[in-house]
N, C-alpha and C positions, 0 to 999 in steps of 0.2 A: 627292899626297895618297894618305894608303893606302885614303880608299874607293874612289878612282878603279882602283888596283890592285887591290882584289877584284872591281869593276865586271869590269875586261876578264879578270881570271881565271874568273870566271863565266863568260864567253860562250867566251872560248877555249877551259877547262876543256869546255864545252857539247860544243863542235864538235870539239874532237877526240876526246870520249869517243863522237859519233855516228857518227865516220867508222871509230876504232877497231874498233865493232862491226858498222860496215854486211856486212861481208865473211861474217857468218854469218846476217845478219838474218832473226828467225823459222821459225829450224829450234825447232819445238816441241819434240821429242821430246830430253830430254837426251843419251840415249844415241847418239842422231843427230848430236846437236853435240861429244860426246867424239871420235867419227867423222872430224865433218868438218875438225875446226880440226886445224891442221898441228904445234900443240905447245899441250897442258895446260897447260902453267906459262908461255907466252905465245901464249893464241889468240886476242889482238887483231889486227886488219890482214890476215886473211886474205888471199894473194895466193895464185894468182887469185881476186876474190869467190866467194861459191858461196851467193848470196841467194835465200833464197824468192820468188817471184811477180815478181821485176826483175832485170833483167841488164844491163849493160850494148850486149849485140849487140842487145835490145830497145827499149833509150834510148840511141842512139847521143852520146856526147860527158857520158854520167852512169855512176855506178855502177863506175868502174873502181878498182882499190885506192888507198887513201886518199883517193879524192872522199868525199862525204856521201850519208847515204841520200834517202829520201824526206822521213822528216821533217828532219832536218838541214837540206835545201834549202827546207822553208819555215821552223826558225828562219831562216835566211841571208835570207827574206823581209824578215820580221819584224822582223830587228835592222836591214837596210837601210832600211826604212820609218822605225820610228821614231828610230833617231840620225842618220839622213840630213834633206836640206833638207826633206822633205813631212812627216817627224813632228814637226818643230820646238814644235805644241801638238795634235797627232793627234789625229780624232775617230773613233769607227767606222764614220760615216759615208764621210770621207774614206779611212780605211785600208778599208774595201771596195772603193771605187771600185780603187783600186791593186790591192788582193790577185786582182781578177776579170783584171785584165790582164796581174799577172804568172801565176795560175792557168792562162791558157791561151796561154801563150807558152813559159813556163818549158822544156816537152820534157820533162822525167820522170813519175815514175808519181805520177799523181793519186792521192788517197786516197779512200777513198769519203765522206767528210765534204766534201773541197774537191769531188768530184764534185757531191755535193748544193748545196753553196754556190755553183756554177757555174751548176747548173738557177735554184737559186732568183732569182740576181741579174738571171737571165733571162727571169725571170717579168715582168709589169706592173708599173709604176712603182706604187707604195705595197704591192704584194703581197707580192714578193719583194726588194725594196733592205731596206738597213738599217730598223729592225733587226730584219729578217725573212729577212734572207739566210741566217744560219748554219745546220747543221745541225743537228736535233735530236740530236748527241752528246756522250756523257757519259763520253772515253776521256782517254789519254794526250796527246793531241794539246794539251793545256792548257800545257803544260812546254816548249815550241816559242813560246810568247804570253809568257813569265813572265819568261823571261831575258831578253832586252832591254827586256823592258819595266823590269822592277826594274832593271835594270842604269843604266836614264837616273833612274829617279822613287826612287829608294830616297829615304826619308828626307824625300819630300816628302806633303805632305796630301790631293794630288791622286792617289797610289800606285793606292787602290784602284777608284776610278775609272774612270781608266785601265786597268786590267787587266781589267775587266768589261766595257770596252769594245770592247779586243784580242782578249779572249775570245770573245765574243758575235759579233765577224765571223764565224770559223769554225764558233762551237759555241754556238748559244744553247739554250742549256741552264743549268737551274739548279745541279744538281749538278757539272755543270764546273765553273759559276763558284763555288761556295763550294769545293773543293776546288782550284781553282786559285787562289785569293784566300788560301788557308792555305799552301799552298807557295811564296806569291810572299811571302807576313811570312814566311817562313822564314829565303827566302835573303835577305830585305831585312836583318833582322837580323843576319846572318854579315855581309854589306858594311857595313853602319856597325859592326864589331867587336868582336859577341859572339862568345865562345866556342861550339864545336859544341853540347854538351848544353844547356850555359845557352840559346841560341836555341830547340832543341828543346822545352823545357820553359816559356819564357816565351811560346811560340807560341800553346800550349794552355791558359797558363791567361788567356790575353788574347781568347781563340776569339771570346767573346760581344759584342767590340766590332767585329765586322766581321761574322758570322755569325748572322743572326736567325734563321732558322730551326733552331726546337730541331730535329729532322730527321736537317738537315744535320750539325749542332753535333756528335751523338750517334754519328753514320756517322764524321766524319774522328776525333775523339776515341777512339771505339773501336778505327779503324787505327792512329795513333799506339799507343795502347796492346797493339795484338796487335805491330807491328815494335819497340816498346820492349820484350817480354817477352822477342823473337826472336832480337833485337840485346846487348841488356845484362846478360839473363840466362844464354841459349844460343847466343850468339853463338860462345863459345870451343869448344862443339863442335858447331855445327850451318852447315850453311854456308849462301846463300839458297836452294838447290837445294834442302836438306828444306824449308824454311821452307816456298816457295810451294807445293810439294806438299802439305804439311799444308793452306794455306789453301786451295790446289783441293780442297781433300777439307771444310773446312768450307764452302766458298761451294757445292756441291754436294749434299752432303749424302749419307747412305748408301744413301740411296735411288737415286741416280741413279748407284753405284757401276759397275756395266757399261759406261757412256756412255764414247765415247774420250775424252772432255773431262774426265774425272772429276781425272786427273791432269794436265791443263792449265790448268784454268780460270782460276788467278792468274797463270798466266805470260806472260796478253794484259796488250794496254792497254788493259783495263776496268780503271775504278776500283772499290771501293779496291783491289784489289791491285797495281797500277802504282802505287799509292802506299805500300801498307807494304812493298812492296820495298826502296825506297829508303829508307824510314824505318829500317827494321831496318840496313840497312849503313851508316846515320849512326849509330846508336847501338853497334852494334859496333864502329866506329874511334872513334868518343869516348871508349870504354871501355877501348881495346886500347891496350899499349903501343906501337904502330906509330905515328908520327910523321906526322901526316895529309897530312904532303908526300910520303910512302910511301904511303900509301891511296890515295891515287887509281889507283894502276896498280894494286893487290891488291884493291881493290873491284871494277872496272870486271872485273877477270877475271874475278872472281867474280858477277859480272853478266851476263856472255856466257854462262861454262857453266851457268847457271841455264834457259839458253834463253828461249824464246819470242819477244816480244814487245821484244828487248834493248834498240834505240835507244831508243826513248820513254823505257822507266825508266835509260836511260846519259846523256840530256841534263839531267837531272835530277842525279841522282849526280853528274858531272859538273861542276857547276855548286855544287853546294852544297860537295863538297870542294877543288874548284880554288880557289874564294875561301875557305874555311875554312883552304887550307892557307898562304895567306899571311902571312909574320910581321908581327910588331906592332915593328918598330922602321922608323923611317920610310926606310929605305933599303932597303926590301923591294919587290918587284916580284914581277910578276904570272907573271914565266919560274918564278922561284923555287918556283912551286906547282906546275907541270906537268913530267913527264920529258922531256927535250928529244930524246930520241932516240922519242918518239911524237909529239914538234909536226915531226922531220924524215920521219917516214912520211907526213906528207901530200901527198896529189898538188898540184905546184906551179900549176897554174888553182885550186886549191880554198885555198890558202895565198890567194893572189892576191885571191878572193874573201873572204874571212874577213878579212883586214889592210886590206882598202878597205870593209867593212860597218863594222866597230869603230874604226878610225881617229880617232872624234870623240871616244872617251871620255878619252884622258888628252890631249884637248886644252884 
């Protein structure tokens, strides 16, 4: 079936647009990242990595070209949990229990969210367990919970549920959840086989039936709207690299124009700008005549030299165009969306890994 083929193009698209970028991860500074990467017109897959805050001689048997980053390795959580035998009907209850054990076993770099989620679960029984464990964050780390989550529940009545439950182990936060709850009707949409912009546009005007708080409603609505201006207006001549600089310069303000943050501020994964990043590169290949089986490698680059913050907003990206870019006649498959010569850059333990997480879905 072809949703099942957008299913795994999601997660695949996911993981290899996270591994793609692990090799530059969080060089802020663009001109640092024009620097580092070994070719402009393909600086994905950096070899040797040259990652902020992680190395591989740091995490021995992590980090080396084409494994997964940090967050990569907890989608790789995530999507084992829930399409494996223990998510068969996942609670958050249950998927903490798991997440605390593979948290401090795993061997890579904690996040400081799973840090927090580690203290809290370690706290006293009713203090710190579910659902008290998560951290109080409101990042990109939501985009790691979405893709296998939709990837199993698309299309079912239990979706959002579930997602606020996946959520809430690592991130109990409200603004996670309503802005992970909108990204995950996104891609839910693209898997059962809307079109890019048609999804984009029926996401937003449907907000109010998952999103009560006017708030929230008004925060992801106005991002949609700032990456739709970004994407479908000046997309053809702006690339995300001005985009997020402008939105560091509006999330800042001019007042705070000296701060060295002033010019980075959207290119973390704080929301919303890990969200109208990606918003604005779906709406610039929706609009683009590039054929979104071609997007995916032209975004995702466009993604790296944007800097910052790359994987979080590439599992995302990733995810929305690998399934988008599957065709609609039924003998279409989920290779057909990805460049094959980026699913053969991946390190073969991390192939290994990936093909024994996803395994359940076109069964």
């Amino acid at each position: 079936m072809l949703i099942k083929q957008r299913a795994m193009a999601a997660l695949r698209g996911a993981f290899i647009a996270d591994a793609a970028s692990m090799g530059t991860h969080w060089i802020y500074d663009p001109k640092v990242m024009a620097e580092t990467v070994t070719s402009l017109s393909e600086p994905e897959f950096r070899s040797p990595p040259k990652p902020s805050y992680y190395s591989s001689v740091e995490f021995p048997g992590h980090y080396e070209a084409g494994m997964l980053s940090p967050y990569g390795e907890q989608l790789l959580f995530v999507t084992d949990y829930v399409l494996g035998p223990s998510g068969l009907d996942f609670s958050g209850d249950a998927m903490s229990e798991a997440m605390l054990e593979w948290a401090t076993t795993f061997g890579g770099r904690p996040d400081h969210a799973l840090t927090q989620f580690i203290a809290n679960m370690n706290k006293p029984e009713g203090v710190g367990k579910w659902p008290h464990c998560g951290a109080d964050d409101d990042q990109a780390h939501i985009y790691m919970k979405i893709v296998p989550v939709v990837a199993k529940y698309a299309g079912s009545p239990d979706l959002v549920d579930k997602l606020t439950q996946a959520i809430r182990v690592h991130q109990n936060n409200d603004k996670a959840v309503a802005f992970g709850t909108v990204a995950g009707r996104l891609l839910e949409a693209i898997i059962l086989g809307a079109p890019l912009e048609e999804a984009l546009e029926t996401v937003q005007t449907n907000i109010g039936e998952d999103i009560t708080s006017s708030e929230y409603r008004e925060m992801i609505l106005a991002a949609f709207a700032r990456g739709k201006r970004a994407g479908k207006e000046e997309g053809m001549t702006k690339t995300l690299d001005d985009v997020l600089l402008e939105v560091s310069h509006e999330v800042m303000g001019e007042e705070q124009s000296a701060s060295s943050f002033y010019n980075l501020a959207a290119r973390s994964c704080a929301l919303p700008g890990s969200f109208i990043g990606p918003i604005m590169l779906f709406y610039k290949y929706a609009s683009s005549s590039t054929p979104l089986r071609s997007a995916f490698a032209t975004a995702l680059r466009e993604n790296i030299l944007a800097s910052g913050d790359t994987c979080s907003r590439a599992v995302f990206v990733g995810a929305i165009l690998s399934a988008a870019g599957v065709g609609s006649d039924e003998g279409s498959k989920w290779e057909d969306a990805i460049p094959s010569d980026w699913n053969a850059k991946l390190h073969p333990s991390t192939i290994a890994k990936i093909e024994s997480a996803t395994s359940s879905i076109l069964g």
